[in-house]
N, C-alpha and C positions, 0 to 999 in steps of 0.2 A: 230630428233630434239625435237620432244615431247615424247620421252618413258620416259623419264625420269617424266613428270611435273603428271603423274596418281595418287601423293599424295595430288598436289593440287586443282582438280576436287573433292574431297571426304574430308568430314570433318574427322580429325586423331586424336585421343585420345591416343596415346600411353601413353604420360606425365602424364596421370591419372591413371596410372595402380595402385597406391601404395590407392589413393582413392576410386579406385572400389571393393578392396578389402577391404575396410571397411565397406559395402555396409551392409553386413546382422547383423553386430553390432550396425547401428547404428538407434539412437531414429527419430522415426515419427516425420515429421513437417507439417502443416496443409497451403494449400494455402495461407492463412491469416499471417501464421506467417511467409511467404517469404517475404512479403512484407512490409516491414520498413516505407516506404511512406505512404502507408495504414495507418499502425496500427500507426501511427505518428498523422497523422490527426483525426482517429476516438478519439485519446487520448484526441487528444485537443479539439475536437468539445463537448465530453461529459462533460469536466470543461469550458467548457463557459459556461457563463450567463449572461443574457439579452438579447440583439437582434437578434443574431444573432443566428435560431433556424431551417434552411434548411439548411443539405448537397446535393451535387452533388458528383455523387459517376460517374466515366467514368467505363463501364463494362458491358458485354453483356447483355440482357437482358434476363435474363434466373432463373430459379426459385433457383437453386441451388446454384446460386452466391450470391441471397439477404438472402438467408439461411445462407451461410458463413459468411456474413457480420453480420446477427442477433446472430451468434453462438462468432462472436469475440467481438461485444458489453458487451454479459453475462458474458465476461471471463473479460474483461478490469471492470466493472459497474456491481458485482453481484448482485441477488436479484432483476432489476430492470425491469421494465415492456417493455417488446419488442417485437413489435408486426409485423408479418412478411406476406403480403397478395399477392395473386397473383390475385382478383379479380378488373374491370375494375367498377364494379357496386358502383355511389357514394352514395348510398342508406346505403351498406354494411360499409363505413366509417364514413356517421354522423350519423347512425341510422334510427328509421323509428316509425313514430308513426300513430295510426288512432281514430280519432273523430268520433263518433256522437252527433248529439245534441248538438253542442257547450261543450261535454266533450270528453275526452281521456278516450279511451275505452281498448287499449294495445299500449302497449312502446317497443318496443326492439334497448336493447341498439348498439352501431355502435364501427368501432376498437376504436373508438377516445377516448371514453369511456372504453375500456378496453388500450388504451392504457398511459391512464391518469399519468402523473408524470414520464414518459419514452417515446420510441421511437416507431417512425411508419416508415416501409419499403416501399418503392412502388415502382410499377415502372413507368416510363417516359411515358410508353404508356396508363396509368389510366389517365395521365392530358392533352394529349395531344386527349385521348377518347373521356372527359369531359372537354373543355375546360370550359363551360359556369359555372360551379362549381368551377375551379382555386379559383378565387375572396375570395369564402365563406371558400376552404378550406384553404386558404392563413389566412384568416381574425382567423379560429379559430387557426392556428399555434401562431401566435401572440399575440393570447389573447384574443383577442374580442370574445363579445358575438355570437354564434351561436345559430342555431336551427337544431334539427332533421326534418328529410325529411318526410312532408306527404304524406300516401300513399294514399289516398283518395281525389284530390283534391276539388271534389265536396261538402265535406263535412270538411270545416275549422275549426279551433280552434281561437276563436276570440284572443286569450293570447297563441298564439306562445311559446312553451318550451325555455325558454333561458339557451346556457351552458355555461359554460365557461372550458378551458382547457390549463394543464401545456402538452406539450407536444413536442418534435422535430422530425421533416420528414427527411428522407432519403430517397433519389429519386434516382434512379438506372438505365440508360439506355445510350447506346452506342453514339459515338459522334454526330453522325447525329440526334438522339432523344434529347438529351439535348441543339443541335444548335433551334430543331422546340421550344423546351420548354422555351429558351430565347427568341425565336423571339415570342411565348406567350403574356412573362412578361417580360422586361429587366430587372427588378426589382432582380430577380432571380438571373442572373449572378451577377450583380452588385452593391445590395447592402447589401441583409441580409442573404448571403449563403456562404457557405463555401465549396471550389472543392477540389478532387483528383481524384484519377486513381486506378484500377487495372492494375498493370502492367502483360499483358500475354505471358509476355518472360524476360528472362534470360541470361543476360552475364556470360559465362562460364570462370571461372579462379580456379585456387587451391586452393581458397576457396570456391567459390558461388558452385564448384561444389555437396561437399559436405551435405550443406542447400538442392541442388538440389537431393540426393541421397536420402537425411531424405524424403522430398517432394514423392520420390517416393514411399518408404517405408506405406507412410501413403495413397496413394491412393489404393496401394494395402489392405493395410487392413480396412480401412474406407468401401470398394467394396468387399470385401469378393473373392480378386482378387488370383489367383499365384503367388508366388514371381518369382522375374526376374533372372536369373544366372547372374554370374559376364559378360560373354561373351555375354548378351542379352542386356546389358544395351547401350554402344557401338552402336547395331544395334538402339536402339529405339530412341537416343542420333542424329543419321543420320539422322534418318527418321525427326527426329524435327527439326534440319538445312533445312534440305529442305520446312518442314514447314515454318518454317520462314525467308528463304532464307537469311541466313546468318551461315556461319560455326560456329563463336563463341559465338551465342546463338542458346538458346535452348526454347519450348514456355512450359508455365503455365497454359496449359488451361486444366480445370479437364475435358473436356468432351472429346479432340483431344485423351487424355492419356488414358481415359476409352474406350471408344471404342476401339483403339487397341491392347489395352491389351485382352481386352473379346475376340477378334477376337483371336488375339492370342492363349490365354489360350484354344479354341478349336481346334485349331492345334495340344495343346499340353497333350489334353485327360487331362485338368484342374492338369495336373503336371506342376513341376516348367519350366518356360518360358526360352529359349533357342534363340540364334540368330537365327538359321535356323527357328523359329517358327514365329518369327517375321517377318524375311523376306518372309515366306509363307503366313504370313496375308498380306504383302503388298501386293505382286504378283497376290493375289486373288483379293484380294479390284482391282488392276489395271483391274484384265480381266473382274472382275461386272462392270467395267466404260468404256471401250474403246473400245465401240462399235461405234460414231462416229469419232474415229480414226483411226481406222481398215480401215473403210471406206473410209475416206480423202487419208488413204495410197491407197488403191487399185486402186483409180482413178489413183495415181500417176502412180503405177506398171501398169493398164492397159493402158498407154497413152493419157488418155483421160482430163490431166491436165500435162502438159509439164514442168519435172524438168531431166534438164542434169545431171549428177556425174562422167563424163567421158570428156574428150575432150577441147578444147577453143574455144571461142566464142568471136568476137567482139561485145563491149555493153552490153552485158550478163552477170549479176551475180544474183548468189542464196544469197537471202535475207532472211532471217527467223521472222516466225510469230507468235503468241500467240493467240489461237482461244478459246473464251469464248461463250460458248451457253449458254442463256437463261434456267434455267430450268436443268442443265448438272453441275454436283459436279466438273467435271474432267477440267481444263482447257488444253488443248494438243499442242504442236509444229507443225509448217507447214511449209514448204521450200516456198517461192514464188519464182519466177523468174521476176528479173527487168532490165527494158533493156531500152536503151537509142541511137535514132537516131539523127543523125545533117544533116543538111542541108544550103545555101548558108542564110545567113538573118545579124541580126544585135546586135548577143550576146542576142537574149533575150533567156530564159529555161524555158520550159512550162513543169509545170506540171501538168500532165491529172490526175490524181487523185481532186487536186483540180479544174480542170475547167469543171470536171463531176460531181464537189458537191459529191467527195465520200472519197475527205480527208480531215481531221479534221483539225482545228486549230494549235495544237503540229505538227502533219504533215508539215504545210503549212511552219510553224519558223524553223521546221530542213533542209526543202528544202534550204530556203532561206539563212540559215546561210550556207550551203555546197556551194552554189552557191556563196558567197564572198567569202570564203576559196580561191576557183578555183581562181577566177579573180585574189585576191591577189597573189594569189601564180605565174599566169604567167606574173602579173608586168605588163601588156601593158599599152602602151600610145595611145592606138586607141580602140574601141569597136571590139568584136570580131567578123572579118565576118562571123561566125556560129553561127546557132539558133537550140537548142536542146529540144527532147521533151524527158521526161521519165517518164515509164509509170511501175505500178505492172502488170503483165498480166495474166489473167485469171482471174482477181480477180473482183468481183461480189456485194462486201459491204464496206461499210467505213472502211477506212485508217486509222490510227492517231496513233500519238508519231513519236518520232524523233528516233526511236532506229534505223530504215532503211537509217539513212545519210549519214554513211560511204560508205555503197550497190550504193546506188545513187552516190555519187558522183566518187567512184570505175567505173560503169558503165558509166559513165558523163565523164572521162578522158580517158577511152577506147573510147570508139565512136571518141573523137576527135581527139587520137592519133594516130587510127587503129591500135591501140596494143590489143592482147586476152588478155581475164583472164579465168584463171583455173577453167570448170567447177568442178572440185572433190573439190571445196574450196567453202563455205558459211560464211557471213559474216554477222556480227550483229557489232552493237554499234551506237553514237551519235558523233558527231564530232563538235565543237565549230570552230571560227572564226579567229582560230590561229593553227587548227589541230590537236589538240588535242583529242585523244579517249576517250569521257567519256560514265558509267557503265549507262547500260540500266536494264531492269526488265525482267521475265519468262525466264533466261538463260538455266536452268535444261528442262524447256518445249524445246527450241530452239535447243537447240543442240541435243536432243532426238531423235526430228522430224525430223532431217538432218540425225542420226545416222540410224535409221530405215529404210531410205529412200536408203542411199548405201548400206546396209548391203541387202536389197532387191536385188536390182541393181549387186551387188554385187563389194565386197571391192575389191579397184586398190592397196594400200596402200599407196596412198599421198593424199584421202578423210579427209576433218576436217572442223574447224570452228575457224577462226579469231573472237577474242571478246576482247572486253575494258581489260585488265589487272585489272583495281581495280573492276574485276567483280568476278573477282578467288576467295575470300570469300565468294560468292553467291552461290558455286557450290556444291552439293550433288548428282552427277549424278547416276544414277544405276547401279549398279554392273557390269552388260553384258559392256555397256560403258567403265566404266572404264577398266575391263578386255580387251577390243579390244584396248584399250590404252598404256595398258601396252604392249601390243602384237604387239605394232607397225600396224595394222591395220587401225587405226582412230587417229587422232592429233587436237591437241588444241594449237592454236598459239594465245597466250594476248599480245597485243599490248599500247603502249601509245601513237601514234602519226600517223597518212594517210603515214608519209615515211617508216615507220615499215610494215605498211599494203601491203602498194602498192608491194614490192618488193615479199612480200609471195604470193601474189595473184597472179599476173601479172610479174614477172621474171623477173623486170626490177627497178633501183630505180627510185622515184620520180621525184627527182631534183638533182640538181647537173650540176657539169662540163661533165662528162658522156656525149654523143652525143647520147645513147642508151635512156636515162633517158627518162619519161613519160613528162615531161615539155618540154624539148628539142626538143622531136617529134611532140610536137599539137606548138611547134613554128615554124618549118619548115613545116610543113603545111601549118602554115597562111602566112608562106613566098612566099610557091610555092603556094599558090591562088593568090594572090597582085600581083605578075608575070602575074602569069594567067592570073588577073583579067584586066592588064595595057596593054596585046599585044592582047586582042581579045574581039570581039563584045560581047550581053549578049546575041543573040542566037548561037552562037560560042560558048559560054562556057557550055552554055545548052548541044548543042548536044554534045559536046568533054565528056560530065559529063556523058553521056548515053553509049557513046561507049566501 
């Protein structure tokens, strides 16, 4: 059913072949000049005049990107004084002077002063250092009189230096920096500044790819790097969809590119760079990071954390997880096991994640919206005499996101119908209040972690992973992956809807006129309890329930 879909797990380039081959013809293009937005805004910010004299520049905060920004200034605004600092010391921007005796004894002057009649770069985290300085350096951006910083304050200058200065700031730091530097000043955002972005990715089409090809041309030589073969490009091209988890871009970040390339170019004894070279840096980079995923696996493999891949189980489905450590580059995939029991009560669904305070908010909105789904779907005109509880098991730290709703409420209509579902099947996605499968996050982590886990176990060949359908853009899986894909080994079933799901999962449809159907069955159940429940006493039905 899925040998076929192994091209769309993997982002495909073929349609660019005629593009890649222009690869070593064509001219360098610089960060900067990818970005039209950018160089749109810095055009305009340097022909203003009058008030408006602070940009907000969105982009990480890193030395090399306020570099880029200072280098594309001089190229737009020749000649003109641009002044580019990484220090956090406000000392080093007004300057500093020292008094004796009521006289100035030494001056040295601050950027402001070398930046005079042009631009000053900084970053977010110099104002967010200094907040108590904002004020004064606000005051000299606009014109007012300033003073230099005394270094001596025991020893004052009764007649304060006053300056005055033509000047524009450029303030550079990521979006969470630039939210602290409004909450500052609002003044900032909203009235005498001017925003944009670096953008650090790339919609790939038959053109942008090209710009993207110059792009890489020049980080190669800017870095004194290997050039790439036609065939290597392809793999690094992969490697960036999964970065940014999305097939039809790719990212712009010079340091993500740099780094794998050096890593690379040592693979490749600093000759020209080759797909197998790249894929060797990756491989590597994996086994320096997955040491606590080794780990997580071996619990699995020695039983001492319970994940089936074989067999059926009532109430039991493999739900998949996204585990971020503190302090840990790698974020890795993890199967959980989610299971769901009923019992006689009155339609309420507990869920023990939240009533142990250990799932999160998103958690709690995707329980509750799967738990309408259900109702709606079996139409009753009475509360249901069942009360379900579902629980992650084994699991030890906070819950949260809704990506485990479809798992839940799959394990939520098993319990009720006494129908299995297929342990070799793991399922991920979010389900809305009409059934609908919508696209969750970490899919490449997800299905990894489920992958590693039967391959362990070892493959039945009907092992896979049901997932949202508009999540197949997302997918850059790893080569071994895809290869057990193609090999009919491991499958990927995308889904849009719980009646698509249900049937893969569980060998039965949904709904329907079908008597087999999953709704059908948790309705005769509640038929034959209300029977039950009408011919015998409630310790009658106790003990009939036990026997």
């Amino acid at each position: 059913m899925t040998q076929n879909i192994w091209r769309s797990v993997t982002p495909q380039y073929d349609q660019f072949h005629s593009q890649l081959a222009q690869y070593p013809s064509l001219s360098p293009v610089t960060l900067l000049d990818t970005q039209p937005r950018l160089a749109n805004a810095i055009q305009q910010f340097v022909q203003l005049k009058g008030f408006t004299r602070v940009m907000l520049i969105n982009a990480p905060d890193n030395s090399i990107y306020r570099q880029l920004v200072s280098q594309k200034l001089q190229v737009i605004k020749p000649n003109s004084h641009v002044i580019c600092t990484e220090s956090l010391d406000m000392g080093t921007i007004f300057g500093q002077y020292r008094a004796e005796n009521g006289l100035i004894t030494s001056e040295i002057p601050g950027l402001l002063d070398k930046a005079n009649g042009g631009y000053l770069l900084i970053s977010a985290n110099m104002l967010l250092a200094n907040p108590k300085m904002w004020p004064l350096l606000k005051a000299a951006v606009l014109g007012e009189d300033v003073s230099p910083i005394n270094c001596d304050a025991k020893s004052p200058h009764p007649s304060p230096i006053s300056k005055k200065y033509e000047v524009k700031l450029i303030i550079l730091g990521d979006r969470n920096q630039l939210a602290d530097v409004d909450y500052l000043d609002a003044d900032v955002r909203s009235s005498f500044c001017f925003y944009t972005e670096l953008e650090l990715d790339l919609k790939i089409d038959e053109q942008s790819i090209l710009t993207y090809l110059a792009y890489l041309r020049w980080i190669s030589e800017e870095y004194q790097l290997p050039t790439l073969t036609e065939d290597a490009i392809p793999a690094l091209m992969t490697a960036g969809a999964r970065f940014t988890e999305d097939q039809h871009y790719t990212p712009l970040c010079v340091i993500w590119h740099r780094t794998l390339i050096e890593e690379a170019a040592l693979e490749s004894n600093q000759y020209p760079i080759t797909k197998s070279h790249i894929e060797s840096a990756l491989d590597k980079r994996y086994y320096r990071e997955s040491y606590l995923q080794q780990r997580a696996l071996d619990d699995i493999l020695d039983g001492q954390v319970i994940i089936e891949t074989q067999g059926e189980q009532v109430g039991q489905v493999n739900g998949l997880t996204v585990i971020d450590v503190a302090g840990h580059p790698l974020s890795y995939g993890e199967p959980a096991r989610i299971s769901c029991v009923v019992h006689f009560g009155d339609g309420d669904i507990t869920d023990v994640e939240r009533k142990a305070e250990l799932g999160g908010n998103l958690h709690a909105k995707g329980m509750m919206i799967m738990q309408a789904f259900v109702s709606s779907s079996m139409n009753l005109d009475a509360p249901l005499p069942y009360s379900a509880s579902v629980v992650f098991e084994q699991s030890y730290s906070e819950v949260d996101g809704d990506s485990a709703s479809l798992a839940e409420l799959c394990s939520l209509v098993s319990a009720l119908s006494e129908h299995p579902i297929n342990q070799q099947i793991a399922v991920t996605g979010a389900v809305d209040q009409f059934g609908r499968v919508q696209a969750v996050g970490g899919l490449n982590e997800k299905i990894e972690g489920f992958y590693h886990v039967c391959k362990h176990q070892g493959f039945t060949g009907g092992q896979g992973v049901i997932l949202p359908r508009t999540n197949l853009k997302h997918l850059a899986l790893h080569k071994d992956v895809v290869n057990s894909i193609k090999n009919d080994e491991f499958h990927i079933w995308p889904v849009a809807t719980v009646d698509e799901a249900v049937p893969i999962l569980m060998g039965a449809s949904f709904r329907g006129d079908d008597e087999e159907s999953i709704i059908n069955k948790i309705a005769q159940r509640i038929e034959n309890f209300e029977r039950h429940d009408q011919s015998h006493s409630i310790a009658e039905r106790i003990k009939n329930w036990f026997v």
